[in-house]
N, C-alpha and C positions, 0 to 999 in steps of 0.2 A: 665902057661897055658894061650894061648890067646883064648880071648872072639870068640864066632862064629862070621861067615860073617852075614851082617847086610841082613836082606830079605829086599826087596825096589820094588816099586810099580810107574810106572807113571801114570798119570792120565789127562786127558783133559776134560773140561765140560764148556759147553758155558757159557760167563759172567753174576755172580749172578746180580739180579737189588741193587740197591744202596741201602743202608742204610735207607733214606727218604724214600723207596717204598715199605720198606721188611712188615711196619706194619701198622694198620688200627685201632682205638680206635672204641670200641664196648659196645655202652651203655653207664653204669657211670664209665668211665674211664679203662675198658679192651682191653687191645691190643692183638691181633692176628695178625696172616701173611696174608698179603694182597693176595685178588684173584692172581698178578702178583707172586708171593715171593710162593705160594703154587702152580702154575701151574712150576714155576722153578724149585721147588724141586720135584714135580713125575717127570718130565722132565728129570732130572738129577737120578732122582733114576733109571729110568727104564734105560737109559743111562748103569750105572753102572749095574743093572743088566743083560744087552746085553751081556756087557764084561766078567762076569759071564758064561754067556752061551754058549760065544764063546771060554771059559774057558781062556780069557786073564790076570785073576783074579784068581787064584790057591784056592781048600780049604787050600794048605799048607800056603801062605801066609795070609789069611784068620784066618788061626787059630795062626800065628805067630804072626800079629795084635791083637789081642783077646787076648794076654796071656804075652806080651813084649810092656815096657814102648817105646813110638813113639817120633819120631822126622818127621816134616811137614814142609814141604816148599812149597809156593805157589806162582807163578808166576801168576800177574792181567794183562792179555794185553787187554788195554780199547782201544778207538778211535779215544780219545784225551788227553793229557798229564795234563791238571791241571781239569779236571772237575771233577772227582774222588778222592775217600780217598783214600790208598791204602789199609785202614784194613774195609770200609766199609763192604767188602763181607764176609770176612773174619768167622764170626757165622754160617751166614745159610749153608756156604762152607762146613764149619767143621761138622758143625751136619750131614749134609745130607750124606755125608761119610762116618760119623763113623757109621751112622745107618746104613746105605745100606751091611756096610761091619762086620756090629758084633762087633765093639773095643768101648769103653768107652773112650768119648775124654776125663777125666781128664788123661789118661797115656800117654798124649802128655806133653813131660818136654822138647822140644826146636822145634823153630815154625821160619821161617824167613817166611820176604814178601816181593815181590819184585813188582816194578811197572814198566811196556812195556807198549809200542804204540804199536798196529797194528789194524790199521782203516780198515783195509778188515776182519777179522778175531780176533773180538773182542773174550775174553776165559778167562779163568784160567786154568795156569799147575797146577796140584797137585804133588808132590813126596812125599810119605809116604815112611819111612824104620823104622826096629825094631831098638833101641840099646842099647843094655847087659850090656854096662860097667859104665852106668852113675850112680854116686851117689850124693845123697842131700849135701849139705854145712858139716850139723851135724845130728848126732841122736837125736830124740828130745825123751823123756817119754812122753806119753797125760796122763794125769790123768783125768776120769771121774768122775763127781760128779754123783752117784747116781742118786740122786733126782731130775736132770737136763736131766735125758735119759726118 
């Protein structure tokens, strides 16, 4: 029996700010997201939720996210070729997604990043899809200690 077709998702959303800009130390040593890094992400959330509403975002896929270990690939088109990391964005990307869209980033088990140029039309592609058939290396047992939960 073969595994279902994978549900997949593209996504476009203007380029996160860099890593250096995403956080602000606050006090004795607390860091938050900077005024820029929290106007990106309503930005991008409401973004996503337009596509929601224009129902380009299914609740089927929605709930196939939600309930199916992910695979994410992310295409960073910056403006110029070395001023950028390529995984800087790569956090606030991921959270703002997985929140917008309901999934629990730890059930992302294969992630690629890719770095572009494009100085007119700086972005991140997003492609989420579900997939059925992955399995871990090995089984492992956890044993809890008690007295440690």
């Amino acid at each position: 029996m073969s595994a279902p077709k994978p549900v997949t998702l593209h996504l476009s959303l203007p380029i996160p700010p860099s890593i250096n800009s995403q956080y602000v130390v606050v006090g004795k040593r607390k860091r938050v997201l900077s005024k820029e890094a929290n106007t990106w992400k309503k930005d991008a959330t409401k973004a996503l939720k337009m596509l929601r509403d224009k129902s380009v975002i299914s609740p089927v896929e929605e709930h196939a996210f939600q309930t199916n270990l992910l695979g994410v690939y992310m295409t960073f088109y910056f403006t110029t070729p070395m001023r950028r990391d390529v995984d800087g964005g790569v956090k606030i990307t991921l959270d703002t997604v997985a929140e917008a869209l309901g999934f629990d980033d730890r059930n992302v088990v294969d992630m690629h990043l890719t770095k572009q140029i494009d100085p007119l039309h700086p972005r991140v592609e997003i492609d989420i899809e579900t997939i059925h058939d992955w399995t871990f290396d090995r089984e492992y047992v956890v044993l809890i200690d008690e007295e440690e939960t």
